[in-house]
C-alpha angles and dihedrals in degrees: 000000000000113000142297109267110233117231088263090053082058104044093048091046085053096047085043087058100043091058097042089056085047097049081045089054096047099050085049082061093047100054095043087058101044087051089053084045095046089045089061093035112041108354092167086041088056108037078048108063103347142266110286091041090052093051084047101052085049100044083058100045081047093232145019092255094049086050095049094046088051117093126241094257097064099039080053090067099022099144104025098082092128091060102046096043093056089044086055081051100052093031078232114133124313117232128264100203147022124176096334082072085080092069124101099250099063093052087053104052125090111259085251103055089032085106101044090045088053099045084048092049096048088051078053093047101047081050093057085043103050095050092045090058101047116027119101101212106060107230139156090202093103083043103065096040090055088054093048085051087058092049087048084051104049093044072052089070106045099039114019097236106140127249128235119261118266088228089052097050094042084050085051106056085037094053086043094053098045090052087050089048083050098050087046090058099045079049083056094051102043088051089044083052092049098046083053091051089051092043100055088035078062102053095039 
């Protein structure tokens, strides 16, 4: 069945699949590196939404700061200007999403609530942002929290159950990190007192 592939066929099918490994690899590497790059520049952006979303909202701002000074509503259809341009135009329906629609949540959202679910995420989203910009102690911990409040809202959605409030779970994660800065001081001490105790057992 089918036909007998000449010596030219083969060679161009191997150097094909060569190129295609080594594209594969490369944007392996690419992606490492843009998840270590993400991690120091925008840690809640990115264990928001993830890490490609999140480069491509502030490639499109043009910078963090410009993405975090920018409102919800705009972050929610960041990427979709020609659209909404030409719905202006046509007085026909604005858009409800631009590149955050590439996240997991939208997809996931009936057709109905796609909207909601998008407004909701970009107010997620200028949160993470905001934080990111302008803490001065990088941390995904708001990220992921924020990600954990668009899964409760989604479940929202489908079930009823209610979600928790934006203030309690802010209070949360603050309360958590300064216990952990807390723990990491009384580690500090403790080593500071051994080092002293070693120090005076020497010179006895």
């Amino acid at each position: 069945m089918g036909m007998d592939c000449s010596a030219v066929d083969m060679v161009n099918i191997v150097n094909f699949t060569q190129r295609m490994v080594k594209l594969a690899e490369y944007r392996k590497q690419l992606g490492a590196y843009l998840q270590d790059k993400m991690g120091v520049v925008a840690p809640n952006l990115s264990a928001l939404i993830g890490d490609t979303v999140a480069a491509r909202l502030i490639s499109k701002a043009g910078s963090l700061t410009n993405l975090a000074k920018a409102p919800a509503s705009t972050v929610q259809i960041l990427g979709a200007e020609k659209a909404l341009f030409r719905a202006l135009k046509t007085k026909g329906n604005t858009p409800k999403y631009g590149l955050i629609y590439h996240s997991t949540f939208i997809g996931r959202a009936d057709a109905k609530n796609k909207g909601r679910i998008s407004r909701y995420l970009a107010n997620k989203c200028s949160i993470a942002t905001r934080i990111d910009s302008f803490a001065d102690d990088p941390t995904s911990a708001y990220g992921e929290k924020l990600r954990e409040q668009v899964e409760e809202r989604l479940k929202f959605y489908e079930t009823g159950a209610a979600p928790r409030k934006n203030i309690d779970v802010m209070e949360g994660v603050a309360k958590s990190l300064k216990k952990a800065q807390r723990d990491d001081m009384d580690l500090d001490d403790d080593d500071d007192d051994d080092g002293v105790k070693e120090e005076k057992t020497k010179s006895d």
